[in-house]
Structure formats: structure tokens, C-alpha cells
MIPAGU-38637 format. One record per residue (C-alpha): x, y, z; residue in three letters. Coordinates in steps of 0.5 Angstrom, whole numbers, plus 500, padded with zeros to 3 digits. Each point is the difference from the previous one (the first is absolute). Last residue first. Layout:
REM MIPAGU-38637
+-----+-----+-----+------+
!   x !   y !   z ! type !
+-----+-----+-----+------+
!   X !   Y !   Z !  ALA !
...
+-----+-----+-----+------+
REM end
This chain:
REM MIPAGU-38637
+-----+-----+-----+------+
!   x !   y !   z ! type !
+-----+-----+-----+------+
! 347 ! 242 ! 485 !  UNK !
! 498 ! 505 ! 496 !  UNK !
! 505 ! 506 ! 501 !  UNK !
! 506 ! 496 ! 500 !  UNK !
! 498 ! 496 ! 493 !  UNK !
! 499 ! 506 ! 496 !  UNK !
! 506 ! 503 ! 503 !  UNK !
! 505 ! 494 ! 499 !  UNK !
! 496 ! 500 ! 492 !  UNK !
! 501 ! 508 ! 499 !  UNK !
! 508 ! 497 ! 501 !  UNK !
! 500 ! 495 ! 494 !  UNK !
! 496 ! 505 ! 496 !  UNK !
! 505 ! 506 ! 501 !  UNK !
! 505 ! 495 ! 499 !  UNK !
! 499 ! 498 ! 494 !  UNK !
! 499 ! 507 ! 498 !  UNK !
! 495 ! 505 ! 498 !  UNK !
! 502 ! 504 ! 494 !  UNK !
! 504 ! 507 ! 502 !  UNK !
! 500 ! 506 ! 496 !  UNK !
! 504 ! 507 ! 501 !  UNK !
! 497 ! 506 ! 497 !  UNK !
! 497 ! 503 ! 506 !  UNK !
! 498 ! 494 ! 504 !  UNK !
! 497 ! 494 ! 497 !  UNK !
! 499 ! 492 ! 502 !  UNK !
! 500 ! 500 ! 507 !  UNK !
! 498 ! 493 ! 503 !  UNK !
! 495 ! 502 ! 506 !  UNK !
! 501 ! 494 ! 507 !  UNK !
! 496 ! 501 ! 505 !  UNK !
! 494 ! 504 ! 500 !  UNK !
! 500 ! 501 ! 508 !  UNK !
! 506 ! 498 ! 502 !  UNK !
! 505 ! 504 ! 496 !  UNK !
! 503 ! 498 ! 493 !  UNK !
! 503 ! 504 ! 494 !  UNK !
! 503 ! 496 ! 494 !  UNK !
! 506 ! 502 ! 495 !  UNK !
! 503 ! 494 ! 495 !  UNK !
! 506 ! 500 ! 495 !  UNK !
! 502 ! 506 ! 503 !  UNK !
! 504 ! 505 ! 497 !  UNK !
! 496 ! 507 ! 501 !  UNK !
! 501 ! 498 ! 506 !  UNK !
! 507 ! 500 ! 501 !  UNK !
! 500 ! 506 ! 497 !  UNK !
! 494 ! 503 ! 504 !  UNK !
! 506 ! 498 ! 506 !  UNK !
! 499 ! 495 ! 505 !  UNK !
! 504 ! 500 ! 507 !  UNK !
! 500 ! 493 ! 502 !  UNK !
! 496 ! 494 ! 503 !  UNK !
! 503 ! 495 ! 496 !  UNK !
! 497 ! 492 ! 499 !  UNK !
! 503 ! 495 ! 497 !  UNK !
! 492 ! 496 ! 500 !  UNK !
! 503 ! 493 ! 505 !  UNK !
! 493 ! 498 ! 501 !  UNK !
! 500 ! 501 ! 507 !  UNK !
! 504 ! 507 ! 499 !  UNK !
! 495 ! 502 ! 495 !  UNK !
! 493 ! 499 ! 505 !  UNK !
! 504 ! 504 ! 505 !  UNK !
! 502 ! 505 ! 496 !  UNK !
! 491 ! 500 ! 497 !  UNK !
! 498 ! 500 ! 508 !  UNK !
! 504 ! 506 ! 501 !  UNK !
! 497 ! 503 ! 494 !  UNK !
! 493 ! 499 ! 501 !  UNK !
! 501 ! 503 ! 508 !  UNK !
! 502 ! 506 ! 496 !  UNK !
! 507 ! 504 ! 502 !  UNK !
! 498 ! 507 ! 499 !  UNK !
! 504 ! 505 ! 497 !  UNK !
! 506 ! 504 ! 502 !  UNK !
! 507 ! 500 ! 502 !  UNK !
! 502 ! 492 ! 501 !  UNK !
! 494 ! 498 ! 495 !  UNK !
! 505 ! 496 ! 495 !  UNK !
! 496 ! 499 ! 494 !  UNK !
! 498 ! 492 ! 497 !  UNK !
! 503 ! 497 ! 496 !  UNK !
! 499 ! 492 ! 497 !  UNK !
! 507 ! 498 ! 497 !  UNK !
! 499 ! 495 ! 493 !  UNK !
! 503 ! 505 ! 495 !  UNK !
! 496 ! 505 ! 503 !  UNK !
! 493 ! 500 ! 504 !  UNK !
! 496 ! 507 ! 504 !  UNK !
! 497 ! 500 ! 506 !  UNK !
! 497 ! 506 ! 502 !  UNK !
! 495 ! 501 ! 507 !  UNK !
! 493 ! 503 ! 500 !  UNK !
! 497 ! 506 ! 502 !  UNK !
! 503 ! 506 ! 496 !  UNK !
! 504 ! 496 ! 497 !  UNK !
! 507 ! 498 ! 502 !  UNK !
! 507 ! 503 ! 501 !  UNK !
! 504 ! 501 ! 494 !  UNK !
! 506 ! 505 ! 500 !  UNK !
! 500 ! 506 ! 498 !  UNK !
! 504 ! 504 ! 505 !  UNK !
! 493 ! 503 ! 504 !  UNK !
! 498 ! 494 ! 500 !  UNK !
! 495 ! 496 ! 494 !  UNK !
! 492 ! 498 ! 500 !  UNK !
! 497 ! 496 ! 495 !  UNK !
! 493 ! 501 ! 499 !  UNK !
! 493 ! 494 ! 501 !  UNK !
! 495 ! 499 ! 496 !  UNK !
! 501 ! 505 ! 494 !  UNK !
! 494 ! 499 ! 496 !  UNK !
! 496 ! 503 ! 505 !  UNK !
! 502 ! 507 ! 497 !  UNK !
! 500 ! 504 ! 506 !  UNK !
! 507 ! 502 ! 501 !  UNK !
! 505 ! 504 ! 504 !  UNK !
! 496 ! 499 ! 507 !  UNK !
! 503 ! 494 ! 500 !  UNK !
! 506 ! 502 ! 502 !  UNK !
! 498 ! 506 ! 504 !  UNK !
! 496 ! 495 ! 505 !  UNK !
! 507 ! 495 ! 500 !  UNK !
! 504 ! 506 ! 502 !  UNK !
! 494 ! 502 ! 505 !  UNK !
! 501 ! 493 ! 504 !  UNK !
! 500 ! 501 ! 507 !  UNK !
! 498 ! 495 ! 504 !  UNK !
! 506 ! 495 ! 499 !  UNK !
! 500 ! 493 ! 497 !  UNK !
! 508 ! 500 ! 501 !  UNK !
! 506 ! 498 ! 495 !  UNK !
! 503 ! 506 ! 501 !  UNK !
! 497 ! 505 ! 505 !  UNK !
! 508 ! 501 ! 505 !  UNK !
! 502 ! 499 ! 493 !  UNK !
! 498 ! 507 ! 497 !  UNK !
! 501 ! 501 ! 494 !  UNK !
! 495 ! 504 ! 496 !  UNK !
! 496 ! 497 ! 494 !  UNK !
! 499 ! 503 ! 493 !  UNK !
! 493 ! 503 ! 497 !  UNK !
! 501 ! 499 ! 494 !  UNK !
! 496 ! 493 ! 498 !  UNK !
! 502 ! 496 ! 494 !  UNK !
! 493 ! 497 ! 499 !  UNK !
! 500 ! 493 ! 500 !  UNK !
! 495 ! 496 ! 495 !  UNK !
! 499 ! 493 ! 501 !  UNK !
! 499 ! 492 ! 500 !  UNK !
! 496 ! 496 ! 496 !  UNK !
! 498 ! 495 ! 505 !  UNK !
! 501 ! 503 ! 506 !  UNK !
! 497 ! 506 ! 499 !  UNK !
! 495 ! 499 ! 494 !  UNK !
! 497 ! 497 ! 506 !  UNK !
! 497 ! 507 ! 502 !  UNK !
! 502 ! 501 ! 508 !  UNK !
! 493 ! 501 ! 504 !  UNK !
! 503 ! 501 ! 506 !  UNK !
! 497 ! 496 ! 506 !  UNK !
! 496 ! 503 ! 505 !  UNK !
! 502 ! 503 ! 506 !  UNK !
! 500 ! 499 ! 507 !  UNK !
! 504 ! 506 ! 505 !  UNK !
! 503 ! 498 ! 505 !  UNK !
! 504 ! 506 ! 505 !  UNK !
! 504 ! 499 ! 505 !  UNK !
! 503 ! 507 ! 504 !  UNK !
! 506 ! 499 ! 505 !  UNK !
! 500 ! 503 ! 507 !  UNK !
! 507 ! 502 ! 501 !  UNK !
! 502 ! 502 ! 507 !  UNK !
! 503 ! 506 ! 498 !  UNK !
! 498 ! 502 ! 494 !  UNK !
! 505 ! 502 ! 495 !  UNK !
! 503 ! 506 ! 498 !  UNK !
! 497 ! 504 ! 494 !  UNK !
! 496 ! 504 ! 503 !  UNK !
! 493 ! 501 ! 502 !  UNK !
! 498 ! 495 ! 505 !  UNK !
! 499 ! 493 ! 499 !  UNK !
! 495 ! 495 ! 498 !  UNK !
! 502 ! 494 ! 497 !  UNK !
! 506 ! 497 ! 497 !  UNK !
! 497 ! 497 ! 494 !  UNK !
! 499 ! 493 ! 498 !  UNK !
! 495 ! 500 ! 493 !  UNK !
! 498 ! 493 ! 498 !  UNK !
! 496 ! 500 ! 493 !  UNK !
! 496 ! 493 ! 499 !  UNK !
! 499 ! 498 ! 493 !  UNK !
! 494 ! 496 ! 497 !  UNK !
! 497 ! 493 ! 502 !  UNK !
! 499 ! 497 ! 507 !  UNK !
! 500 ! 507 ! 504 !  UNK !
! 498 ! 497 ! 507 !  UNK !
! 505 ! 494 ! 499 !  UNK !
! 505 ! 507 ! 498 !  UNK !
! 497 ! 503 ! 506 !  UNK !
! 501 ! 495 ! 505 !  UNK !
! 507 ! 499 ! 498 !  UNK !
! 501 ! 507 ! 500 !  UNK !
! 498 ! 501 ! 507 !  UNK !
! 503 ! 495 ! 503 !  UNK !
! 507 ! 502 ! 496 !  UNK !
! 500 ! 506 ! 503 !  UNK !
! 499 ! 499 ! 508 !  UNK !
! 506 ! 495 ! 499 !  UNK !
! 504 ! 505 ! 495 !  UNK !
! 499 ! 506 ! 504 !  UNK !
! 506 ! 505 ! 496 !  UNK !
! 502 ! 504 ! 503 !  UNK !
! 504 ! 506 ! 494 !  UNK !
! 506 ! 502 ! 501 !  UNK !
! 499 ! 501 ! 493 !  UNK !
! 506 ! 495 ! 497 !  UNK !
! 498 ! 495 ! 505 !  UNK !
! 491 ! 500 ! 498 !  UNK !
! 503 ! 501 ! 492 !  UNK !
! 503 ! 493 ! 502 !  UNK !
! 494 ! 497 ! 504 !  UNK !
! 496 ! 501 ! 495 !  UNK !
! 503 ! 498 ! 494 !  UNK !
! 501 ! 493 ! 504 !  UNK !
! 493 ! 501 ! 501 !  UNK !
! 498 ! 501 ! 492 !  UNK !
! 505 ! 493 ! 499 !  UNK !
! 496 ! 496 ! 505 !  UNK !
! 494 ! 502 ! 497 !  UNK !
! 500 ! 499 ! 493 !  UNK !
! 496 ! 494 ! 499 !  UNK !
! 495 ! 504 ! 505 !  UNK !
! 494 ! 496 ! 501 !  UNK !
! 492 ! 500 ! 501 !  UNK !
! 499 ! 498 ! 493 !  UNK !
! 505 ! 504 ! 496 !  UNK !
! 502 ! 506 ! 504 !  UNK !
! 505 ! 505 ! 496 !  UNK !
! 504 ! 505 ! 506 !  UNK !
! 501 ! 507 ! 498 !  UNK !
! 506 ! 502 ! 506 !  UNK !
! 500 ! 506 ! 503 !  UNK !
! 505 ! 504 ! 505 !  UNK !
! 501 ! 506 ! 505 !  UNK !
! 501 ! 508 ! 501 !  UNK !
! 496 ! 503 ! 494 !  UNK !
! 502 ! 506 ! 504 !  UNK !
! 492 ! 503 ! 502 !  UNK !
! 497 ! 494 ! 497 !  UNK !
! 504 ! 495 ! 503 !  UNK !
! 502 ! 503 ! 506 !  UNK !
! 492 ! 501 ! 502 !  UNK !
! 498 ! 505 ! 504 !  UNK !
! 494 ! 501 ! 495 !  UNK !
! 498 ! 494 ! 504 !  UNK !
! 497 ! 494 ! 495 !  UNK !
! 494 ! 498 ! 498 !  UNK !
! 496 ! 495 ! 495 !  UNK !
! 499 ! 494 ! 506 !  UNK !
! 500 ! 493 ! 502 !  UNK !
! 504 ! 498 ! 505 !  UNK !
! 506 ! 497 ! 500 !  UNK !
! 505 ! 507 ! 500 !  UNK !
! 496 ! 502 ! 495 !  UNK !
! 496 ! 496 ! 496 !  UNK !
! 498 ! 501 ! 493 !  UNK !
! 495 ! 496 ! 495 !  UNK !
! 499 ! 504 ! 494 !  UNK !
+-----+-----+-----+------+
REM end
């Protein structure tokens, strides 16, 4: 694995530092295809934002020159960013000045089974419910432990991906994914204003929709109006687009517009 810290090549970080002590900072996964990041612009918009609602400096020329020689480096894979504050004392307030940690990890491409994306898969109905707190919503934050009990709660490896909901019931997302769902002609996706995260594969798919006059409703979702979906699929930027065939007791095929979308993805990643 390939890591710089800070634009040099290292493994190491201070004991210090925030990131680690308080999970005080933000990351974003970004999948590489030839020496580029068809993504990017949406992963650092994402950036940015997180960056705002944490207070967080967020060096964005120094930035952008050591990511874009990473990912021309990395060629083929997934560049992992993580943007901490830094080093601080002991204590939650913040460091002052603020010195923030950047750190690029090179990784290999996922090996995700092809049945996947074309025969669709198998969710796992989640317990573990997601805490609102919209001051984190929508953001790639560090502290992901509601993401690591989830997963946690099953090891059979024909449940790709699970479903997680909040505190009052609602469908938020999978475990590492994005949830949209199709009925009567309307494409849905949850409204992640309390909790969840904002994938940069989904802002992609809402723009794609608007361009192509998909009606389209970001709204609170409910296992019902799942349940009652004409078609279900997961998305995020590293394996795209799954068609979701089977949750629980309820059954999807994968639709039309599945297939339509998976065709946008197919063609963004490999321009």
C-alpha cells in the first residue's frame, strides 16, 4: 500500500493526533481508472462541506496537488483521503493554530463478484439504528463505529450489503451504500437531513435524473414504501450501481430503470 502524509511517503502519525484520539476529521474513498478520478469534483465538493460544518481548514490548493499526483501515481484502484485537524493537546477544544493532517493511501481495486451488478443482491435487515445528529449528516466523517456495528451483525457473505434505518424507523441507506428505490415511475431516494451519509455516487445519479427529467423525490422513506417498490438498487462510487433483489421477505426484479442508470455509471467510470 502506497501512503503519503502530509506529501511525503510515510506509515506514520503522531499519537497526538485528533483524528485518531477523537475521530476529528473526514475522508473520502476515491475510485481511480486510468491515472483519473471520474468522481472527483463531487468527492471534494463533499470535502468541502464536511470541512465547513467541522470548522475544519481545509488547504484546498496544497490539497488538490498532492491528490492529483497521487491519483496519476495510483493509476488503477482506490485512493483513500483522510483530512484530520491534527495534532492537539489533550481536550476536546480545538487546536489553535490548527495544523491539519493529510493523509493518501493507495489501495487495489475491490474485487466485487459480477453477480453484483448483474443479478442483483441480497440485503441484510440491519438492527443496529442510526442516531440523529444533523450538524454530521450527510457527511464522510471519521467516526464510523454505527457503520462497524452494523456490519458486524452478519458474516454470511450472501448478504453483500445491509440496510440500515434511524432511531424512529425510517430507511436511511446500507451500510456502505446509498438507497434508491423506483414506483409508479418516481425515482426515491432517503432524505439524509438527520443521519446518514450523502454518497458522491448518489449526488451524481440526482443530477443524472434532473438532466434526464427522471421525476424524482428525496424524501423520508418507510420499510412500506419500500416494501412496495417496483424496483430497489444500492449505489457508491466504488462498485456503482447493485440491483437489489431481496430483503427479508419482500422481492424486487431489477428493473428498467436499474439498467438504464447502471449504463450512465458503466459509461462515466470508463470514459
Amino acid at each position: 500500500m502506497r501512503c503519503w502524509v502530509n506529501g511525503q511517503p510515510s506509515q506514520q502519525l503522531a499519537l497526538q493526533d485528533r483524528g485518531l484520539a477523537y475521530g476529528d476529521g473526514l475522508f473520502e474513498s476515491i475510485a481511480v481508472r486510468r491515472g483519473r478520478a471520474p468522481l472527483l469534483d463531487w468527492h471534494l465538493a463533499r470535502l468541502q462541506r464536511g470541512c465547513e460544518r467541522l470548522r475544519l481548514p481545509c488547504p484546498t490548493a496544497e490539497l488538490l496537488a498532492q491528490l492529483t499526483a497521487f491519483i496519476a501515481e495510483q493509476q488503477d484502484g482506490v485512493v483513500k483521503l483522510i483530512l484530520t485537524r491534527g495534532v492537539g493537546q489533550r481536550g476536546y477544544a480545538l487546536p489553535d493554530p490548527c495544523q491539519p493532517t493529510l493523509i493518501l493511501q493507495g489501495l487495489p481495486t475491490p474485487a466485487y463478484p459480477a453477480g453484483h451488478a448483474t443479478d442483483g443482491v441480497r440485503l441484510f435487515a440491519c438492527r443496529t439504528r442510526l442516531a440523529e445528529q444533523p450538524l454530521l449528516a450527510g457527511i464522510k466523517h471519521l467516526n464510523r463505529l454505527e457503520q462497524v456495528l452494523a456490519r458486524a451483525e452478519w458474516q454470511d457473505s450472501a448478504f453483500p450489503e445491509g440496510l440500515v434505518c434511524d432511531t424512529q424507523g425510517r430507511v436511511i441507506e446500507g451500510v456502505s451504500s446509498n438507497l434508491f428505490l423506483q414506483r409508479g415511475g418516481v425515482l426515491m431516494t432517503p432524505d439524509l437531513q438527520r443521519c446518514g451519509v450523502a454518497g458522491v455516487m448518489r449526488a451524481w445519479l440526482l443530477e443524472q435524473a434532473a438532466v434526464l427529467r427522471i421525476p424524482l423525490q428525496v424524501r423520508d422513506i418507510s420499510l412500506a414504501d419500500l416494501q412496495a417498490a417496483d424496483e430497489v438498487f444500492v449505489c457508491n462510487s466504488l462498485f456503482g450501481i447493485w440491483p437489489v433483489r431481496e430483503l427479508a421477505d419482500s422481492h424486487w426484479p431489477v428493473g428498467g430503470l436499474t439498467r438504464k442508470l447502471q449504463g450512465l455509471v458503466s459509461r462515466l467510470m470508463d470514459e
